[in-house]
N, CA, C and O atoms as a GROMACS GRO file, in nm:
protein
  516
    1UNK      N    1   1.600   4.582  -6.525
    1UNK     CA    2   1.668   4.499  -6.426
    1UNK      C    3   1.576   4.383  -6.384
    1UNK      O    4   1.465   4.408  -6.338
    2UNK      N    5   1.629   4.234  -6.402
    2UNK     CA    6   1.565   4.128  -6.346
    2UNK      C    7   1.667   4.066  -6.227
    2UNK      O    8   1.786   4.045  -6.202
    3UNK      N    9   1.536   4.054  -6.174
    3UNK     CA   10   1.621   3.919  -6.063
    3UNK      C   11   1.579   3.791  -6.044
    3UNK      O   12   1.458   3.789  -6.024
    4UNK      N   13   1.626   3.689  -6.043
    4UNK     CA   14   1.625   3.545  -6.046
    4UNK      C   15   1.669   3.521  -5.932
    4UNK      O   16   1.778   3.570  -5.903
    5UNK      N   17   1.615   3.460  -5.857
    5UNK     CA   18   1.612   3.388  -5.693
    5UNK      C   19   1.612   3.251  -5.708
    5UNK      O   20   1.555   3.190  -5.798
    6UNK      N   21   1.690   3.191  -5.599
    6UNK     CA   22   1.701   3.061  -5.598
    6UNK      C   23   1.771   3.006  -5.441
    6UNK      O   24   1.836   3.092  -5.380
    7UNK      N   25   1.761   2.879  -5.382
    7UNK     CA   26   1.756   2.841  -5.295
    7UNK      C   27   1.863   2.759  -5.326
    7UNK      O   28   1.841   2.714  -5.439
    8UNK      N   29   1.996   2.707  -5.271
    8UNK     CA   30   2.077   2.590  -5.281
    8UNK      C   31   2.124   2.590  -5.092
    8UNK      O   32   2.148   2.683  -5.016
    9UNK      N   33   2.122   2.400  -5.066
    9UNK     CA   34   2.169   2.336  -4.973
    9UNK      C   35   2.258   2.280  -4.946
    9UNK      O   36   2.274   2.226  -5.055
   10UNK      N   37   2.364   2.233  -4.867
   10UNK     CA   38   2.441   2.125  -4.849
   10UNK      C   39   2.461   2.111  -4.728
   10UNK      O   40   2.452   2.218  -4.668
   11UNK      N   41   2.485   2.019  -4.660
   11UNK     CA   42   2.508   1.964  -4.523
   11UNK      C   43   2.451   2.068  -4.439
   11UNK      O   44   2.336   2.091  -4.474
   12UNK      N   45   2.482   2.124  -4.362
   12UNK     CA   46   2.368   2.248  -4.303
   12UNK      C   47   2.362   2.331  -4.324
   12UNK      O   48   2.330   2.402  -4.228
   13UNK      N   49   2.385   2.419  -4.484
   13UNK     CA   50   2.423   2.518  -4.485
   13UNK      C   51   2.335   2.566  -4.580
   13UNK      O   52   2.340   2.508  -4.689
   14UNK      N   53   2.229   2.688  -4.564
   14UNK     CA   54   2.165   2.726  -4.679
   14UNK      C   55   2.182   2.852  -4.779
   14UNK      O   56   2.198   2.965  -4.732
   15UNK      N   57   2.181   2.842  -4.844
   15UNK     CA   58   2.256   2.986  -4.938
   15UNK      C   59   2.151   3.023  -5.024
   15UNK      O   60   2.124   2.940  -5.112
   16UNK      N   61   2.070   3.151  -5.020
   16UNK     CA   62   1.969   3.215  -5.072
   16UNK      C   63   2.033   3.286  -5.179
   16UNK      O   64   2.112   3.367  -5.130
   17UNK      N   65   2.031   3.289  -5.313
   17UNK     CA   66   2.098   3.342  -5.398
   17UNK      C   67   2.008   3.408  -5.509
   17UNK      O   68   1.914   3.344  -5.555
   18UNK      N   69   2.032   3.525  -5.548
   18UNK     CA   70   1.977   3.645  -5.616
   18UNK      C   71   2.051   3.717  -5.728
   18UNK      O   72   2.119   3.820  -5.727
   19UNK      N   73   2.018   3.631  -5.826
   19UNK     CA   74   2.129   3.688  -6.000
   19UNK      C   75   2.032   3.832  -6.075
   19UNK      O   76   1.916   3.852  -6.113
   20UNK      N   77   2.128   3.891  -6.066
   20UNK     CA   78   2.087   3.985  -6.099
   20UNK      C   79   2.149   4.099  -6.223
   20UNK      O   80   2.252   4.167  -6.232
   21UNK      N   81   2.011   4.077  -6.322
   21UNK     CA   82   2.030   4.052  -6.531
   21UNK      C   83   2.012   4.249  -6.570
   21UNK      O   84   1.914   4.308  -6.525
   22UNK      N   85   2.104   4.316  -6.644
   22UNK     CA   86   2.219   4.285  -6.666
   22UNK      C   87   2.270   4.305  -6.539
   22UNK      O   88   2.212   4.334  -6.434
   23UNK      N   89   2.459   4.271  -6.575
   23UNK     CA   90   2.545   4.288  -6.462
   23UNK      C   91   2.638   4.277  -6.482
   23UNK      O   92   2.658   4.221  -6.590
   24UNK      N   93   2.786   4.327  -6.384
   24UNK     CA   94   2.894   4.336  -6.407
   24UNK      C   95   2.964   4.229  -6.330
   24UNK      O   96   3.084   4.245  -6.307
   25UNK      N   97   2.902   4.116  -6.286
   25UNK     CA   98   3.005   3.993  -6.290
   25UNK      C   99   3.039   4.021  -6.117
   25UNK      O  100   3.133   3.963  -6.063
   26UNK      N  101   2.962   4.101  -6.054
   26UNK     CA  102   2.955   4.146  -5.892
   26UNK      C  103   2.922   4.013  -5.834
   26UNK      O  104   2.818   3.951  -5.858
   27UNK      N  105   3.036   3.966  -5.739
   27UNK     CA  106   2.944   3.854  -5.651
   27UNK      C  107   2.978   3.939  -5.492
   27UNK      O  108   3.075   3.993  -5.439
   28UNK      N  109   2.851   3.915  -5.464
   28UNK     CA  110   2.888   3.962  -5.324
   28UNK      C  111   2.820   3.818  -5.185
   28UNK      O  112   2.715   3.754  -5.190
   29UNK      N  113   2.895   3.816  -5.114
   29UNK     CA  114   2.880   3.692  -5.004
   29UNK      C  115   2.826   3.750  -4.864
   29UNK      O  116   2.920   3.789  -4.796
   30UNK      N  117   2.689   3.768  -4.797
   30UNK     CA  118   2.638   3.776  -4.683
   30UNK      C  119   2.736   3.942  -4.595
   30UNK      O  120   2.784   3.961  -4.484
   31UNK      N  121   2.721   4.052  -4.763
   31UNK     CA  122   2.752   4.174  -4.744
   31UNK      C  123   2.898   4.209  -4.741
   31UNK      O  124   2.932   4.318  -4.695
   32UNK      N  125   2.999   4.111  -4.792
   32UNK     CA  126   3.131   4.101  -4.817
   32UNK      C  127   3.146   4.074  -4.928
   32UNK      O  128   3.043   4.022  -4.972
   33UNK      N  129   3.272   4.089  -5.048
   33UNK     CA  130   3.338   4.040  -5.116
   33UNK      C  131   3.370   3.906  -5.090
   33UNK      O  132   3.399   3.840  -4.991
   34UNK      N  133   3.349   3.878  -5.274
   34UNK     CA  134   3.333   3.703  -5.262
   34UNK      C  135   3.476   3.655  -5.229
   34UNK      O  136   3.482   3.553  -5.161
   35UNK      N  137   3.601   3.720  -5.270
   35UNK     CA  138   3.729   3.672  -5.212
   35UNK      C  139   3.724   3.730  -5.080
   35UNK      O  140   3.780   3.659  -4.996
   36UNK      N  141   3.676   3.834  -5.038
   36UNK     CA  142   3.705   3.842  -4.893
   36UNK      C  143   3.677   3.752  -4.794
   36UNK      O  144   3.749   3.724  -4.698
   37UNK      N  145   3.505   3.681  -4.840
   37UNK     CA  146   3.412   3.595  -4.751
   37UNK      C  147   3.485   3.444  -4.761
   37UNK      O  148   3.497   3.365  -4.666
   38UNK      N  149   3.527   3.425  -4.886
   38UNK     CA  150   3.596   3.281  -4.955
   38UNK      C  151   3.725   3.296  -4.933
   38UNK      O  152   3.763   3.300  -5.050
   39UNK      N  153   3.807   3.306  -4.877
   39UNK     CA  154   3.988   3.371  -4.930
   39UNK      C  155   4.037   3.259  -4.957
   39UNK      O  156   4.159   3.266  -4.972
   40UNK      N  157   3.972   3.106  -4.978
   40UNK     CA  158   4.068   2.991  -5.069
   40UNK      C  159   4.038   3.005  -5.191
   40UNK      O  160   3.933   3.069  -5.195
   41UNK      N  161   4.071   2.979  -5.292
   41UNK     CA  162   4.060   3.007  -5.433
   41UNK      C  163   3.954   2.916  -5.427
   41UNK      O  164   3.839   2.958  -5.418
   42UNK      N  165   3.990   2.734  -5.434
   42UNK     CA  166   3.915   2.624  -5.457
   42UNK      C  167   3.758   2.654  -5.429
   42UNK      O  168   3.674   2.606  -5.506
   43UNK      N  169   3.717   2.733  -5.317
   43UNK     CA  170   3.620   2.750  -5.265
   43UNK      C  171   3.547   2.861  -5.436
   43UNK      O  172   3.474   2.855  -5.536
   44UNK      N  173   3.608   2.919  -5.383
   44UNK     CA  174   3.568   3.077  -5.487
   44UNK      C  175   3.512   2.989  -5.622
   44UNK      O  176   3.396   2.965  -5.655
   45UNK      N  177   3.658   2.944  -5.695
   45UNK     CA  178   3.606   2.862  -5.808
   45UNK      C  179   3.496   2.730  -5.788
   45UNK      O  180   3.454   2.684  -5.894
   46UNK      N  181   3.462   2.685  -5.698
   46UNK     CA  182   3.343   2.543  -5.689
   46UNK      C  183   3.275   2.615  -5.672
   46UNK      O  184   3.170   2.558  -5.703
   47UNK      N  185   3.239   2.758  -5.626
   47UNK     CA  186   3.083   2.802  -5.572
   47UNK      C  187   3.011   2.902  -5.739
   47UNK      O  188   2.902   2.947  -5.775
   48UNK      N  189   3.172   2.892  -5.801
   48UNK     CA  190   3.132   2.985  -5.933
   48UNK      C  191   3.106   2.895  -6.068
   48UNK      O  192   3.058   2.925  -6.177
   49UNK      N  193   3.153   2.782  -6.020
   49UNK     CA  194   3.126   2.666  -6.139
   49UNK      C  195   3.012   2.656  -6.235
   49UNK      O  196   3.027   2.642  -6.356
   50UNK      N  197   2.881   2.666  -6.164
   50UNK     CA  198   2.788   2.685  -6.282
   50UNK      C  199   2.784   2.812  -6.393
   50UNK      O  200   2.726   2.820  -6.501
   51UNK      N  201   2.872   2.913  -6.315
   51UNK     CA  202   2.844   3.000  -6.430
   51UNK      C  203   2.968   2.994  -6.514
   51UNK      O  204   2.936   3.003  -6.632
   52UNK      N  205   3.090   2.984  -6.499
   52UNK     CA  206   3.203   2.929  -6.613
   52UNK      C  207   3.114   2.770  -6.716
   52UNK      O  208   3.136   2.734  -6.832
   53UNK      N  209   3.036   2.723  -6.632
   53UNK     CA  210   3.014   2.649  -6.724
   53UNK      C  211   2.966   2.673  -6.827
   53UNK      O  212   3.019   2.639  -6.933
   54UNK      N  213   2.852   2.738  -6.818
   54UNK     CA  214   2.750   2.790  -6.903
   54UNK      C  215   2.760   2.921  -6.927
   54UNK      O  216   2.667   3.001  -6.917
   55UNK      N  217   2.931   2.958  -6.976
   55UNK     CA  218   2.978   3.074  -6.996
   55UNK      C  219   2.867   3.187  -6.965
   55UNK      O  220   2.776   3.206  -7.045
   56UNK      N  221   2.876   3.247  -6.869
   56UNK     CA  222   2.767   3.341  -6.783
   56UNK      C  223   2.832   3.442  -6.699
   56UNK      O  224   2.773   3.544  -6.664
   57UNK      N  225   2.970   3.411  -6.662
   57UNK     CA  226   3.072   3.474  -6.628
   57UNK      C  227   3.040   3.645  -6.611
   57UNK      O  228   2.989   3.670  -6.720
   58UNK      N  229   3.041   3.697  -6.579
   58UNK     CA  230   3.043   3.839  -6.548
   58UNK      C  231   2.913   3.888  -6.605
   58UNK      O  232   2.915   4.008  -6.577
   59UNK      N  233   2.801   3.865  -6.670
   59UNK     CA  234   2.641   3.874  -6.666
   59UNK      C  235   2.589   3.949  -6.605
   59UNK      O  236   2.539   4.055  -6.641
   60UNK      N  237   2.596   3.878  -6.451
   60UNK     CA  238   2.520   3.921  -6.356
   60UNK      C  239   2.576   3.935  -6.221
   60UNK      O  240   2.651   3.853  -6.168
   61UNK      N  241   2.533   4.048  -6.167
   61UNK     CA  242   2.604   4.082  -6.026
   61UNK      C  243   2.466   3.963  -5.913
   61UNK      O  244   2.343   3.968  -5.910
   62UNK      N  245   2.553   3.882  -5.848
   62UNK     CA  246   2.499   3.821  -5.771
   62UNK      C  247   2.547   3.862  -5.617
   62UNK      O  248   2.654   3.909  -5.578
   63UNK      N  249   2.405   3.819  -5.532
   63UNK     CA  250   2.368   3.870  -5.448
   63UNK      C  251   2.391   3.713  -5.321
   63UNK      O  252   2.321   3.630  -5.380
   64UNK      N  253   2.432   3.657  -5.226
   64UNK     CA  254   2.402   3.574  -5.173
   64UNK      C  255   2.407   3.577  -4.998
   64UNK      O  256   2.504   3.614  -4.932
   65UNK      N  257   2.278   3.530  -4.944
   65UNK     CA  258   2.308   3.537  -4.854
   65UNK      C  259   2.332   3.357  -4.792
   65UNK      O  260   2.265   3.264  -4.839
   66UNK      N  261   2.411   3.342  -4.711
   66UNK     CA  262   2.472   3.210  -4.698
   66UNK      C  263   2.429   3.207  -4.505
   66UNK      O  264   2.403   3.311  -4.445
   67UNK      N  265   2.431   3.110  -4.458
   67UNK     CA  266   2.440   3.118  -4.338
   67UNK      C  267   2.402   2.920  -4.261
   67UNK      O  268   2.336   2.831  -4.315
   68UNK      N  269   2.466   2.916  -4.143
   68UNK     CA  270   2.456   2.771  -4.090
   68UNK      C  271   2.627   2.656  -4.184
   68UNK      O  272   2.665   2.681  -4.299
   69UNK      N  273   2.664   2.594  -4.134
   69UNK     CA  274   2.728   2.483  -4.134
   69UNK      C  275   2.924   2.587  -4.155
   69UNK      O  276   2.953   2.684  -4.085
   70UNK      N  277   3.035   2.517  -4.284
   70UNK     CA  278   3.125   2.564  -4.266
   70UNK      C  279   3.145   2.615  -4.404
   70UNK      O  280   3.076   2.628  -4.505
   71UNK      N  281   3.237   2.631  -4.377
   71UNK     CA  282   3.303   2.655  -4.585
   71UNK      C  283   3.215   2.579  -4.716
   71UNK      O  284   3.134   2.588  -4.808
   72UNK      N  285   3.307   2.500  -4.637
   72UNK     CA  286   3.269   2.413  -4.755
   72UNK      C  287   3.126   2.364  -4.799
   72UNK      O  288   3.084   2.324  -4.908
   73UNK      N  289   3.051   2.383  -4.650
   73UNK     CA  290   2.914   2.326  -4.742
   73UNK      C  291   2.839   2.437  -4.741
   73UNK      O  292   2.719   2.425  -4.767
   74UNK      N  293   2.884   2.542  -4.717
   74UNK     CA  294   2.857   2.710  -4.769
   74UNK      C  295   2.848   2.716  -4.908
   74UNK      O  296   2.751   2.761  -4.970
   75UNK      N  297   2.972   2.663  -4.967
   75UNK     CA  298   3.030   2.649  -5.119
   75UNK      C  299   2.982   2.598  -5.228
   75UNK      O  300   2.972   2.626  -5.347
   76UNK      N  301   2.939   2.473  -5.117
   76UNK     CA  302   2.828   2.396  -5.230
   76UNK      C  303   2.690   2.454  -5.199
   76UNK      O  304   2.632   2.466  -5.306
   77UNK      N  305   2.624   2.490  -5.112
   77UNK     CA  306   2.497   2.532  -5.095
   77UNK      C  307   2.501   2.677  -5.217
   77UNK      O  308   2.400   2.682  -5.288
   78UNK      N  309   2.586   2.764  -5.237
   78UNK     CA  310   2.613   2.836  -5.341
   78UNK      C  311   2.645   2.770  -5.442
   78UNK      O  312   2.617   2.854  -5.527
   79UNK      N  313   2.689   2.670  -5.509
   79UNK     CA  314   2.689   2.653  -5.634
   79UNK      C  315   2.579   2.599  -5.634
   79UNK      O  316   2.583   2.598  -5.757
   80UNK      N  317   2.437   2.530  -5.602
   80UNK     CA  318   2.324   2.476  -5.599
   80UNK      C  319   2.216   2.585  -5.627
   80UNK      O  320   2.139   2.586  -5.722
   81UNK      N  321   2.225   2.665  -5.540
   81UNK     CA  322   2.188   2.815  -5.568
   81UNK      C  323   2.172   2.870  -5.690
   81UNK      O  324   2.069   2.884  -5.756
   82UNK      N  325   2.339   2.913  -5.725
   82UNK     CA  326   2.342   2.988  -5.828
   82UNK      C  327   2.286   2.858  -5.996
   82UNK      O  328   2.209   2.882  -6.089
   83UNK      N  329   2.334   2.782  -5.979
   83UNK     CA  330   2.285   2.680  -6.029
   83UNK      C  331   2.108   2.672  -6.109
   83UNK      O  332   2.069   2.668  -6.225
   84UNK      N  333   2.050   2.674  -5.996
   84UNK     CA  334   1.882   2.723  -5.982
   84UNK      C  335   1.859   2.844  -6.038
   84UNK      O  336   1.768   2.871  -6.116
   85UNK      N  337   1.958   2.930  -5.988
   85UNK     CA  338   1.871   3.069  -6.029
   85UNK      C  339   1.930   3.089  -6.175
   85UNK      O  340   1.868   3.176  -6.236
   86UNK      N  341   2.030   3.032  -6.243
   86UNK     CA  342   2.073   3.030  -6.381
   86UNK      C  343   1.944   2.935  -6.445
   86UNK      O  344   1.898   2.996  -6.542
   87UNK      N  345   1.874   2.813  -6.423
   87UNK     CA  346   1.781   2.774  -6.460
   87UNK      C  347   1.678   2.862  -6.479
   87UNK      O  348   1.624   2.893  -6.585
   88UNK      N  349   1.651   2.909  -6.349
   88UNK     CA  350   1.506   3.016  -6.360
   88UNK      C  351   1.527   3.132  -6.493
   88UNK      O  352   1.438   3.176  -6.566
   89UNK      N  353   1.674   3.162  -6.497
   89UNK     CA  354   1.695   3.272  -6.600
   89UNK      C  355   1.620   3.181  -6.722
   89UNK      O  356   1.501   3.190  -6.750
   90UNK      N  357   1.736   3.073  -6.803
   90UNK     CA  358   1.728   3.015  -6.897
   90UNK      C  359   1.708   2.870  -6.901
   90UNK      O  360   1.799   2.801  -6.854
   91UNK      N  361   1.621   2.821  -6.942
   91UNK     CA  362   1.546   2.705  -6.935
   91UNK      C  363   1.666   2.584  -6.988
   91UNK      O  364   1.699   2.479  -6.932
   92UNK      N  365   1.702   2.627  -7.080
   92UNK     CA  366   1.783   2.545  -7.168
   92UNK      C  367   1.968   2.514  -7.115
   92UNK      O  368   2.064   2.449  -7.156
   93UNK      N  369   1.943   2.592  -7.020
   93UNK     CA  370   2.102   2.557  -6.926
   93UNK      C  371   2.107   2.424  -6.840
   93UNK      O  372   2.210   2.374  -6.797
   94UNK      N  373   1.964   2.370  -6.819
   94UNK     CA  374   1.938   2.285  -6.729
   94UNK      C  375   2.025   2.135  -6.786
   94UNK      O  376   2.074   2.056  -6.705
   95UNK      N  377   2.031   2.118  -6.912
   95UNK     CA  378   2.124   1.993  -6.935
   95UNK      C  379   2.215   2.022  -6.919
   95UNK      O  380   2.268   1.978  -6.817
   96UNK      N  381   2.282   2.097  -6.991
   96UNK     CA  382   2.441   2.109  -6.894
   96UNK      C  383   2.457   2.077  -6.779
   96UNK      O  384   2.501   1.974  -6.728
   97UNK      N  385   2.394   2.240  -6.707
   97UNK     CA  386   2.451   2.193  -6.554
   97UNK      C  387   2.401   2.064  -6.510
   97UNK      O  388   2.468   2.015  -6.418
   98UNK      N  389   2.303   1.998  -6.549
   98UNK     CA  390   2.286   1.847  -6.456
   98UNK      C  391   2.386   1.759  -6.499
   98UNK      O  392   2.473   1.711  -6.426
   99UNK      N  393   2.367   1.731  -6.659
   99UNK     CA  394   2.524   1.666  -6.638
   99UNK      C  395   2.685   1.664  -6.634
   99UNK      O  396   2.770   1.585  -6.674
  100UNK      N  397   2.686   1.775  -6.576
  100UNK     CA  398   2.818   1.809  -6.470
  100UNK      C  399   2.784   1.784  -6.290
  100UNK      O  400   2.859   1.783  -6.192
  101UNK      N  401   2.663   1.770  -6.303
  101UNK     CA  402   2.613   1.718  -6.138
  101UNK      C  403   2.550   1.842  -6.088
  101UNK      O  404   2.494   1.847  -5.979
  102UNK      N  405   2.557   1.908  -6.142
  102UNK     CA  406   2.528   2.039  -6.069
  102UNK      C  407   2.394   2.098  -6.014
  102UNK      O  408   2.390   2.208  -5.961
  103UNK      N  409   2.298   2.027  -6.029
  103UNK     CA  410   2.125   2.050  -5.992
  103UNK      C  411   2.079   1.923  -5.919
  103UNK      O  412   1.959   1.901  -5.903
  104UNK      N  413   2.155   1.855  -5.882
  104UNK     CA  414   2.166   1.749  -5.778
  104UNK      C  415   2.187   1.814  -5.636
  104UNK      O  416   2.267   1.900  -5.601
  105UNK      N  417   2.102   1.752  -5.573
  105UNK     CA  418   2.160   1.862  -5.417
  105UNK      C  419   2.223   1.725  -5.363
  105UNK      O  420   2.224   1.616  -5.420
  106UNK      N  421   2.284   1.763  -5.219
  106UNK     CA  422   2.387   1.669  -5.200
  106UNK      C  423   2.323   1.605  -5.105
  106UNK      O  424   2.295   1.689  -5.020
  107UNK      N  425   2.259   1.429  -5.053
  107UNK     CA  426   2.194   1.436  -4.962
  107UNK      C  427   2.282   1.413  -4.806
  107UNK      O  428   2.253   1.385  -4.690
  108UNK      N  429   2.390   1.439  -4.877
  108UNK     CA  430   2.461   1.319  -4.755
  108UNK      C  431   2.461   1.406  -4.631
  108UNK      O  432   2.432   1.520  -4.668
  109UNK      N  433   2.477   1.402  -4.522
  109UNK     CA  434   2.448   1.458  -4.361
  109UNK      C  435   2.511   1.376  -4.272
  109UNK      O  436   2.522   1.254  -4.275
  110UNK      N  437   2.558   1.469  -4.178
  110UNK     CA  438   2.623   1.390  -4.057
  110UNK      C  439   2.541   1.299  -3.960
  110UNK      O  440   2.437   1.330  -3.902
  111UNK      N  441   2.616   1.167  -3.953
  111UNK     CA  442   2.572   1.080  -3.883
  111UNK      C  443   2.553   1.104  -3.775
  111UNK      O  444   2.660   1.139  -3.725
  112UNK      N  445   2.440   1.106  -3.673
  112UNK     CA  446   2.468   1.129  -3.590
  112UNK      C  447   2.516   0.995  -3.449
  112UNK      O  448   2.507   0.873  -3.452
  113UNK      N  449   2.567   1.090  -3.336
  113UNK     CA  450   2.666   1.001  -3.262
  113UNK      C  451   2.553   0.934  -3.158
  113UNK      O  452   2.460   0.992  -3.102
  114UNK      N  453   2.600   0.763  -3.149
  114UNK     CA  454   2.504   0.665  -3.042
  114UNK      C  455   2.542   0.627  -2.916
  114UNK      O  456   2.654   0.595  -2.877
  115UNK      N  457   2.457   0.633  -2.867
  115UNK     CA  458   2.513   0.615  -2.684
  115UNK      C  459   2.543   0.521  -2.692
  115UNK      O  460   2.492   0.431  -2.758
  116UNK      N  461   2.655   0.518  -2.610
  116UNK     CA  462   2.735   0.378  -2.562
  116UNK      C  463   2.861   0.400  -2.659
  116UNK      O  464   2.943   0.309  -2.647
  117UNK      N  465   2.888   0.478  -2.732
  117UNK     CA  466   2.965   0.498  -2.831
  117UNK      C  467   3.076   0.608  -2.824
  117UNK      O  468   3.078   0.690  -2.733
  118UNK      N  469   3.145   0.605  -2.902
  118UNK     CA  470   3.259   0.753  -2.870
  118UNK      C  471   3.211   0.814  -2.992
  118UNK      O  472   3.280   0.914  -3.017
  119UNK      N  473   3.157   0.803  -3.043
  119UNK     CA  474   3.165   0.866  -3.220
  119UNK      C  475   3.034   0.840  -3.270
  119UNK      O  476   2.943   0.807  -3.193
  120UNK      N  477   3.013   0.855  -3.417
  120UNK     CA  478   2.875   0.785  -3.445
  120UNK      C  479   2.892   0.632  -3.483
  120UNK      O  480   2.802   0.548  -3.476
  121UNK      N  481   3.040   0.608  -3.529
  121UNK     CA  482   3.074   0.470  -3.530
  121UNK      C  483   3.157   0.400  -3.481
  121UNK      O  484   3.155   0.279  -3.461
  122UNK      N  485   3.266   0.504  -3.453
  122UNK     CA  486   3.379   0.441  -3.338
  122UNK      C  487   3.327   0.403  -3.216
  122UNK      O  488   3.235   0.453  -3.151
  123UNK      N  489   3.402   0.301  -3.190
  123UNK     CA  490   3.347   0.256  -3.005
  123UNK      C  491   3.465   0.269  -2.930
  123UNK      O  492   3.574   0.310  -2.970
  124UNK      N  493   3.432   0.231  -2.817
  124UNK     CA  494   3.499   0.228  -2.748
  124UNK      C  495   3.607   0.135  -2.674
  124UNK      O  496   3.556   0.045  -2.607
  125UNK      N  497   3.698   0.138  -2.673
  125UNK     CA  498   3.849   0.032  -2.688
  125UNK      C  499   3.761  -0.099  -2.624
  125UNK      O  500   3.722  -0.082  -2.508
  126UNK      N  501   3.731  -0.210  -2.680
  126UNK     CA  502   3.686  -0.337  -2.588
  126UNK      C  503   3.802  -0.434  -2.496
  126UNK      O  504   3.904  -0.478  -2.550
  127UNK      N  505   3.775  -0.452  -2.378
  127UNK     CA  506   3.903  -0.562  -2.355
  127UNK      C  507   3.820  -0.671  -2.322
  127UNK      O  508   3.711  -0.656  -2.268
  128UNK      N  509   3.877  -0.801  -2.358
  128UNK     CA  510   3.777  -0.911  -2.327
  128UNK      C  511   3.829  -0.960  -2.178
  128UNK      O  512   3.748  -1.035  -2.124
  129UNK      N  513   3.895  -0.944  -2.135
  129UNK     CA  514   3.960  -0.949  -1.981
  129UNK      C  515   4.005  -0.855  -1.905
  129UNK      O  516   4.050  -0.883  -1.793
   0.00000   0.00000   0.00000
């Protein structure tokens, strides 16, 4: 039994992920089932993307613990993850998944909001009279 560890991010959300060689294709999400933790499909399939890519599919029972921001950048902080720790397995997966985007972390982050302001860019209604 090996395990491959790996770290993936997105907007605030960090997902510690642990593939684990052989395996029966187990994903488990912060001690839940991955449809239980995910119950949108879209989610389920974007966080499993690197491994349909690089046909890897049922391999390895993965382990993730996820925590901070929402779904969605839960989703991607897991496909970044699993992503990494498929590298650490096999060296030679790394072109693929990059060019499908996938070993790119995402930098983008919420703006944050400026005084005098309603928003981080909306203002506030002006009247000139």
């Amino acid at each position: 039994m090996k395990v491959f560890s790996a770290t993936g991010r997105r907007k605030t959300s960090i997902a510690q992920v642990r593939l684990i060689s052989p395996g029966t294709g187990k994903i488990t999400v912060n001690k839940a089932s991955f449809e239980e933790y995910f119950p949108v499909a879209i989610n389920r399939q974007e966080a499993a993307k690197p491994l349909f890519l690089t046909s890897n599919d049922g391999k390895f029972d993965i382990n993730v613990s996820v925590r901070g921001g929402g779904k969605s950048g839960q989703t991607g902080a897991m496909q970044l993850g699993i992503a990494r720790a498929l590298v650490e397995f096999d060296e030679e997966l790394k072109s693929p998944l990059r060019q499908n985007g996938l070993m790119t972390r995402d930098p983008r982050m919420v703006e944050r909001k400026k005084y005098g302001q309603k928003k981080a860019r909306k203002r506030f209604q002006f009247s000139k009279r």
